[in-house]
GUMI-377537 format. One record per residue (C-alpha): residue in one letter; x, y, z. Coordinates in Angstrom, 1 decimal, padded with zeros to 4 digits. Example, Ala and Ser with C-alpha at 12.3 -4.5 7.8 and 13.67 -1.06 7.14 Angstrom:
2
<atom><code>A</code><east>012.3</east><north>-004.5</north><up>007.8</up></atom>
<atom><code>S</code><east>013.7</east><north>-001.1</north><up>007.1</up></atom>
END
This chain:
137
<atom><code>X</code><east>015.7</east><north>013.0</north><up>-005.1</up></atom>
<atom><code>X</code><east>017.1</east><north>009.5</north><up>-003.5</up></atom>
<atom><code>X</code><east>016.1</east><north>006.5</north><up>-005.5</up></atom>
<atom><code>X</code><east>014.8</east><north>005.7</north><up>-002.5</up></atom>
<atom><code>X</code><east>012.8</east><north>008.3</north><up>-001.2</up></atom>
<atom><code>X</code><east>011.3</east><north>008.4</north><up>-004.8</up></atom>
<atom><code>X</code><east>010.3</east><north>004.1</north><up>-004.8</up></atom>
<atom><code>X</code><east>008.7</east><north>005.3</north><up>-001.2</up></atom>
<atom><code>X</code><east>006.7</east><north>008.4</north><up>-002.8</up></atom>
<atom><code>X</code><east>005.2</east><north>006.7</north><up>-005.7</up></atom>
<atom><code>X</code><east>003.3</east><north>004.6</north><up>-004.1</up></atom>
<atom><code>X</code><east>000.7</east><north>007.8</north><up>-003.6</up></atom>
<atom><code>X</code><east>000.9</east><north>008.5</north><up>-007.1</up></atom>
<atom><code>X</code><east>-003.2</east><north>008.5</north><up>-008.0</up></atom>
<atom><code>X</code><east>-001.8</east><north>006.5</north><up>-011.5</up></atom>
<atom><code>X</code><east>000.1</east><north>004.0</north><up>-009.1</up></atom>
<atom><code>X</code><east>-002.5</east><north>003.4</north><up>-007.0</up></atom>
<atom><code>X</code><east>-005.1</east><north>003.0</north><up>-009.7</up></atom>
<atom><code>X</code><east>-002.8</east><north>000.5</north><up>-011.4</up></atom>
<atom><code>X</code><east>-002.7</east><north>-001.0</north><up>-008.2</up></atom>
<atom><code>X</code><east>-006.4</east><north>-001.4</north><up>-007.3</up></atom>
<atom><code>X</code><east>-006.7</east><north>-002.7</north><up>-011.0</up></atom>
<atom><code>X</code><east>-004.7</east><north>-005.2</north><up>-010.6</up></atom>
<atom><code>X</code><east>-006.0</east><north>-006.5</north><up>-007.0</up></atom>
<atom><code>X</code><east>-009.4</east><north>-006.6</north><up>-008.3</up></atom>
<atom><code>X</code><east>-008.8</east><north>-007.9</north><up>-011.8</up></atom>
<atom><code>X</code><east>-006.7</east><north>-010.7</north><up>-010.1</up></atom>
<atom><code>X</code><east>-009.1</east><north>-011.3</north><up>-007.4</up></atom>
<atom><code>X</code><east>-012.0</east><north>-011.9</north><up>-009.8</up></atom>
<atom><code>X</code><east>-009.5</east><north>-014.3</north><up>-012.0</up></atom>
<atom><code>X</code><east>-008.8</east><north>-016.1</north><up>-008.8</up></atom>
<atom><code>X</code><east>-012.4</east><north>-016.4</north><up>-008.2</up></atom>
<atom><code>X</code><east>-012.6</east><north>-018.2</north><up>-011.5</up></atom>
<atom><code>X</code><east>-010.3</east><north>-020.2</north><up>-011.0</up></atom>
<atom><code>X</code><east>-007.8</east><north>-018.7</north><up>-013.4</up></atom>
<atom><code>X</code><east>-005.0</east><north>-018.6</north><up>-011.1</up></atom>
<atom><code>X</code><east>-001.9</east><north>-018.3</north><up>-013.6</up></atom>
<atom><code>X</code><east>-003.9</east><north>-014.7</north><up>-015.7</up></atom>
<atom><code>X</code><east>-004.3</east><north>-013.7</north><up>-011.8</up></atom>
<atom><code>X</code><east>-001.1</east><north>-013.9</north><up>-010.7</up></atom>
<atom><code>X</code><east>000.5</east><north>-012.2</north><up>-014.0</up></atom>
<atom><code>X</code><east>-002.0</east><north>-009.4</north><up>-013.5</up></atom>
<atom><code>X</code><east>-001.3</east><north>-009.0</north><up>-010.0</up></atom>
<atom><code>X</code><east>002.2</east><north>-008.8</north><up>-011.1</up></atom>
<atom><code>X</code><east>002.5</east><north>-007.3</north><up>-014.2</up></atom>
<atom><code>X</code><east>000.4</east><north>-004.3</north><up>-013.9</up></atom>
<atom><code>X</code><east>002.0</east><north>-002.5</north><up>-010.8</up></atom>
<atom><code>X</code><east>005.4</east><north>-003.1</north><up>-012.0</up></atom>
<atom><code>X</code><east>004.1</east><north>-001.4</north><up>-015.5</up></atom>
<atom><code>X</code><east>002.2</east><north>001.5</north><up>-013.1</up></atom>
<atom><code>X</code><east>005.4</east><north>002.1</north><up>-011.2</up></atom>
<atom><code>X</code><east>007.9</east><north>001.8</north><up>-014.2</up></atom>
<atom><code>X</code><east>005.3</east><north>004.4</north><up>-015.6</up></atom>
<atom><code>X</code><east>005.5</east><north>006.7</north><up>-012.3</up></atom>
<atom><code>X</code><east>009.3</east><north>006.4</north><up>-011.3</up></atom>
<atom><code>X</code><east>010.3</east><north>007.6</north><up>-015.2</up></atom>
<atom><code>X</code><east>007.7</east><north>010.3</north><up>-015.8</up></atom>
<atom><code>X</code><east>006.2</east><north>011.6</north><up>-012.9</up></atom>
<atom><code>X</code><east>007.1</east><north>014.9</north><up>-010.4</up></atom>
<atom><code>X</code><east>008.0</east><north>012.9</north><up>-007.8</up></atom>
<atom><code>X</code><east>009.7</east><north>016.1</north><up>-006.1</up></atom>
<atom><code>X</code><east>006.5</east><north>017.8</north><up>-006.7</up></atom>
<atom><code>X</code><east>004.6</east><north>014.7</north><up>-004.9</up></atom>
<atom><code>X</code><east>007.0</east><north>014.8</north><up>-002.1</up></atom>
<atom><code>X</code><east>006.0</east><north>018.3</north><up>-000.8</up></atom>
<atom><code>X</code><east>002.6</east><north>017.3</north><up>-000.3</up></atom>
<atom><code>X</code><east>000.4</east><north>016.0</north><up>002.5</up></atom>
<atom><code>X</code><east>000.4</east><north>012.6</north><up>001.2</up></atom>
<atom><code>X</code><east>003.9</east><north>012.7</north><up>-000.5</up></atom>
<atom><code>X</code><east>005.2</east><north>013.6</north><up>003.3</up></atom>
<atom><code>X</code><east>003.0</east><north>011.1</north><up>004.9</up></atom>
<atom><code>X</code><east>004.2</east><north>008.4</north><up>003.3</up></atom>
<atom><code>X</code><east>008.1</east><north>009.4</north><up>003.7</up></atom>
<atom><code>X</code><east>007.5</east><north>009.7</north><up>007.8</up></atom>
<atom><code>X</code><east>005.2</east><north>006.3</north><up>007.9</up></atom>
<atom><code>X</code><east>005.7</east><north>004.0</north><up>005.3</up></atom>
<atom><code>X</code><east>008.9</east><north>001.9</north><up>006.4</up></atom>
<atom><code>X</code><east>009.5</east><north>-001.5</north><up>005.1</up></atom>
<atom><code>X</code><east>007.4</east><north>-003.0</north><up>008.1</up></atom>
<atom><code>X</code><east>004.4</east><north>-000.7</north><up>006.8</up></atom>
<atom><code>X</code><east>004.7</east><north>-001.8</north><up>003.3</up></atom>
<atom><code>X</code><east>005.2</east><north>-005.8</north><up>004.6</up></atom>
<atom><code>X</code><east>001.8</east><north>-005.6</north><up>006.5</up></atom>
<atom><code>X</code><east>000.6</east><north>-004.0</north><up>002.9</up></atom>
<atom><code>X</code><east>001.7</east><north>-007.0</north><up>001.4</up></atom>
<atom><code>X</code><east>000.6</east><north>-009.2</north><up>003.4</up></atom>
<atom><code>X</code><east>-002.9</east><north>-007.8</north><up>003.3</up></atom>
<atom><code>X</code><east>-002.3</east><north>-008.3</north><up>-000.3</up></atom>
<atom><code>X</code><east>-001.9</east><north>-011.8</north><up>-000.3</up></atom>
<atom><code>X</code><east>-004.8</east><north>-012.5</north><up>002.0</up></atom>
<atom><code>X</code><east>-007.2</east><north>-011.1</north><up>-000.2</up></atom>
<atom><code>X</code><east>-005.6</east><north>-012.8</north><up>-002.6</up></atom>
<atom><code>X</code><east>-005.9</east><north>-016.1</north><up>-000.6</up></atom>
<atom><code>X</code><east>-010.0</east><north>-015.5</north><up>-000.1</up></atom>
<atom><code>X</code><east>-010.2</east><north>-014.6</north><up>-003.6</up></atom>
<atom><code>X</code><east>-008.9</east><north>-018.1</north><up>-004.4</up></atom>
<atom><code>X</code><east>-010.9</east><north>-019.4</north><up>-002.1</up></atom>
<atom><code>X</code><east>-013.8</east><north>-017.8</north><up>-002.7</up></atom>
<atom><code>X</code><east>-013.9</east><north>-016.8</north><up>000.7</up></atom>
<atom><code>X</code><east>-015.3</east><north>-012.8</north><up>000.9</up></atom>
<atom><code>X</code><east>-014.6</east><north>-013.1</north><up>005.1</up></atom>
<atom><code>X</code><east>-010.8</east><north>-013.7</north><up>003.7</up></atom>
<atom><code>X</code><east>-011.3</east><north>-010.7</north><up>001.4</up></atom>
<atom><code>X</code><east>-012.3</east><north>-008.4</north><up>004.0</up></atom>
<atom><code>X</code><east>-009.9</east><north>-009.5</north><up>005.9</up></atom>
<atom><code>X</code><east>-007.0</east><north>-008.6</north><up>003.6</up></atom>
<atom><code>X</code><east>-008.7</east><north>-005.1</north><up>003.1</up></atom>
<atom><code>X</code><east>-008.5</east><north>-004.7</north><up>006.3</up></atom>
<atom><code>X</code><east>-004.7</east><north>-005.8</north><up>006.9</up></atom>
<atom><code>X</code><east>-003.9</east><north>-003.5</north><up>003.8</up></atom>
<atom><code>X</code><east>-005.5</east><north>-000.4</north><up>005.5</up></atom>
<atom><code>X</code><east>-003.5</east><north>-001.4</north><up>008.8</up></atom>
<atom><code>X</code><east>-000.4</east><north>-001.0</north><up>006.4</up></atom>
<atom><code>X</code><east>-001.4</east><north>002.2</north><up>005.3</up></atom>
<atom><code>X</code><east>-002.3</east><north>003.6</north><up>008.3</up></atom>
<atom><code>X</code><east>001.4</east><north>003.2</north><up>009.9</up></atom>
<atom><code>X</code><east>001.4</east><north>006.8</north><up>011.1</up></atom>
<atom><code>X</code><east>-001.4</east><north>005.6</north><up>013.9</up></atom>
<atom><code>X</code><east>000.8</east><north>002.4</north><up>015.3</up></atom>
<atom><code>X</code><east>002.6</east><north>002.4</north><up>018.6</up></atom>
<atom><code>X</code><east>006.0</east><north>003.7</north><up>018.6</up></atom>
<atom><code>X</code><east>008.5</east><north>001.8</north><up>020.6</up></atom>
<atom><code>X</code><east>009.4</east><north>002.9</north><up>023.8</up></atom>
<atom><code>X</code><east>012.2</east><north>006.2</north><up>023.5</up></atom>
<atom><code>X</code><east>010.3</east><north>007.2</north><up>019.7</up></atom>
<atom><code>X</code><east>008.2</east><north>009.6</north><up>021.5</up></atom>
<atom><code>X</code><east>004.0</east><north>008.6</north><up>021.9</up></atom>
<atom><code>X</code><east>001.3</east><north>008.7</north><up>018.7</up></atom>
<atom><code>X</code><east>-000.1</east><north>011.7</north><up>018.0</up></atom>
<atom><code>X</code><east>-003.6</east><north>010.6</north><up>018.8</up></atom>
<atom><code>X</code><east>-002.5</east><north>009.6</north><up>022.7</up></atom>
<atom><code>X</code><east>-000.3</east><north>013.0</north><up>023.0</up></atom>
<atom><code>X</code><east>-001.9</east><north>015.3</north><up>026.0</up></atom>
<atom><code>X</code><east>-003.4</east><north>017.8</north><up>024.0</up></atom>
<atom><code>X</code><east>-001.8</east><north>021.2</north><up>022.9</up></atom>
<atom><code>X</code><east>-001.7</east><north>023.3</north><up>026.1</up></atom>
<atom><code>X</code><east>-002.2</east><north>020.7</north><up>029.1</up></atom>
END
C-alpha cells in the first residue's frame, strides 16, 4: 500500500478515532479549566501516538477493502480533512472560551468534513449521488 493511501485509511481505524475523540475531549475539558498548555499537548500528543500506533501495526490493506476504508479513499481529500481541522479548532476555540454554542459549532464543521462524499462536485465531476435521477428514470 502507498504511504499515502495508508495516512488516508487510518483515519477510520476504531483505535485512531478513539485516540482522537480522547484527545478532543480531554483537551476541551483542560481548555475549559483553563489549562491551555496540558490541552494543547493532549490534543497533540495523543493522535500522533494513535496514528504512530495504527500506521506501524495495523491491516491497513485489510481496512482498505471495506465500506469505510473505501469511503474514506473516494472522499477524504485534503480539502475534507482541512474542514476537519478546522472543526477541530473551533471546538477547541469554544472550549477555551467556555462557549458550548462554539462547541457545537465545531462538532458540526467536523461532521461537514466527514461527510465529503455528500458535497457538490464541481461542474464536469459528475452530480452527488443523493441528486442523481434515480436508477431507471
Amino acid at each position: 500500500m502507498r504511504l499515502a493511501d495508508g495516512a488516508v485509511i487510518h483515519q477510520v481505524h476504531p483505535a485512531k478515532i478513539g485516540a482522537d475523540v480522547t484527545a478532543s475531549v480531554v483537551s476541551n475539558l483542560l481548555l475549559w479549566q483553563e489549562r491551555p498548555a496540558a490541552a494543547v499537548a493532549v490534543r497533540v500528543v495523543v493522535p500522533i501516538a494513535g496514528s504512530a500506533a495504527v500506521l506501524s501495526l495495523a491491516d491497513l490493506d485489510g481496512l482498505s477493502r471495506t465500506r469505510r476504508g473505501r469511503y474514506v479513499l473516494v472522499h477524504m481529500p485534503p480539502s475534507a480533512q482541512a474542514v476537519r481541522l478546522a472543526g477541530d479548532a473551533l471546538m477547541g476555540l469554544g472550549a477555551y472560551r467556555r462557549n458550548g454554542l462554539l462547541l457545537i459549532a465545531g462538532a458540526m464543521v467536523i461532521g461537514a468534513g466527514w461527510s465529503h462524499g455528500l458535497w457538490p462536485r464541481p461542474a464536469g465531476r459528475g452530480q452527488p449521488r443523493w441528486l442523481a435521477p434515480p436508477a431507471g428514470r
